[in-house]
N, C-alpha and C positions, 0 to 999 in steps of 0.2 A: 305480694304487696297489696292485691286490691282488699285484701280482708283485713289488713290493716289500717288501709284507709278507709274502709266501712267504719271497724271501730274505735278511729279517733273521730268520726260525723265529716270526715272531709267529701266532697262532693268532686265526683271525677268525671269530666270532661270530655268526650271522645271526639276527632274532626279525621277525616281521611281526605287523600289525594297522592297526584303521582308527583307533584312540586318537581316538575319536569326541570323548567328552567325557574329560578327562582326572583317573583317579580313581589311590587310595591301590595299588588292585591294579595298575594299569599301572603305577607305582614298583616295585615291589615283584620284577616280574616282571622289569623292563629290568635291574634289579640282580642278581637270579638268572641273567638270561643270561650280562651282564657279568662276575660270576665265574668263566664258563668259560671265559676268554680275554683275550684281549691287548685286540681291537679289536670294538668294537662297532656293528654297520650293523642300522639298523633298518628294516624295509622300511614303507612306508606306503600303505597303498591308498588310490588314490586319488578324488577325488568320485563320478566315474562308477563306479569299482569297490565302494567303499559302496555306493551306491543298488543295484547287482547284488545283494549280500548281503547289505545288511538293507532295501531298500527304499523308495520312492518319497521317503520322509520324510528320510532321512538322506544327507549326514549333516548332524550341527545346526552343526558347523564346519567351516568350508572348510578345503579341502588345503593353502593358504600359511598358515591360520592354526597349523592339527597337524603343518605342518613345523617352522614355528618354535619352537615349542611343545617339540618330543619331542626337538631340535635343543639345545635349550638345558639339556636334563636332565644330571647328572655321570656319569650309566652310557654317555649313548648319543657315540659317535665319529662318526658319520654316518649320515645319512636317504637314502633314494632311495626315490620315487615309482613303483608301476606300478599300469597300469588292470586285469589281468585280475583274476580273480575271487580264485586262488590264484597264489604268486610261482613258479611252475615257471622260466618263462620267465628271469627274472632271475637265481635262484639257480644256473641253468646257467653262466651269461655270469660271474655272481660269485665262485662255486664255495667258501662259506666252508670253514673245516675242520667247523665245528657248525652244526647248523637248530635252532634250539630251537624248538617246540609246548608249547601250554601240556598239563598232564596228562591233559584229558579227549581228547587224542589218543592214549594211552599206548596200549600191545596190552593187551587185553583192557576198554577201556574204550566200545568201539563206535563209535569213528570212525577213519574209516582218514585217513592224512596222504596227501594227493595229491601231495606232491611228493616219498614216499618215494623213489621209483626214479631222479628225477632225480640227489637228493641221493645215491646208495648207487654210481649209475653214474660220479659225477666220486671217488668215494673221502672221501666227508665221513657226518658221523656223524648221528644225530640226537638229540637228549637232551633230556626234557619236563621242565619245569619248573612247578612247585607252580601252582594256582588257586587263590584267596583268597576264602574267604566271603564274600558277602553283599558284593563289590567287581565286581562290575559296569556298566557302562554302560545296561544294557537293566533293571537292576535298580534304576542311578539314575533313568532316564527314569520307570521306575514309580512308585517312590516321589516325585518332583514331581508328575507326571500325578495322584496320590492326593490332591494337596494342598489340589487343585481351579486356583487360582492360579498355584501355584508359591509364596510366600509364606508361608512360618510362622505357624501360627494362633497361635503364642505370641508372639509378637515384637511 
């Protein structure tokens, strides 16, 4: 497929995450990629790859459920699955024209993107895309974990 869309000139997008639990900032962001391009491939780590990266606990949804899930959104064109920790591996084999990172990978913002050099070696770009307030995963998880329940004490 991607040498297809090489030679109709379409421009192919790449964003990755684990879309553990799926909030307001995973929309938000899959749209900010989606506007940079024709086709959107979302990369999705997968169960083993979560537990690497956030831990024993996660993730709280299995990988065929955040497939179908991220699969069904109007930004995303297609999902693929890897286990390692970061997509180097695949973004090589996939080679989009854009890696989108979300901002807090920008330069100057103290984390370096590990798959710059894969990305810069095939001739593709990389371009960060906005963070959204208080739209987290680790931020939802706290605010239930807070509730005691999980259950609204107003409700």
């Amino acid at each position: 497929m991607r040498a297809d869309w090489k030679r109709m000139g379409q421009t192919v997008v790449w964003t990755n995450g684990c879309f553990d639990l799926l909030h307001a900032g995973h929309v938000r962001s899959l749209r900010a990629a989606k506007a940079l391009g024709d086709i959107l491939v979302v990369g999705l780590n997968s169960d083993a790859g979560v537990r690497a990266i956030k831990g024993a606990l996660r993730p709280l949804t299995p990988e065929q459920d955040r497939i179908e899930i991220i699969a069904a959104l109007e930004p995303v064109d297609y999902v693929t699955l890897f286990d390692e920790p970061e997509p180097s591996a695949v973004l090589a084999r996939i080679q989009p024209d854009i890696h989108c990172k979300g901002e807090d990978y920008a330069p100057g913002a103290g984390r370096a993107v590990p798959e710059r050099d894969v990305v810069l070696a095939y001739g593709g770009r990389i371009e960060f895309i906005p963070l959204f307030e208080g739209r987290s995963t680790t931020q939802l998880l706290e605010r239930i974990l807070a509730t005691g329940n999980g259950a609204s004490r107003e409700a």
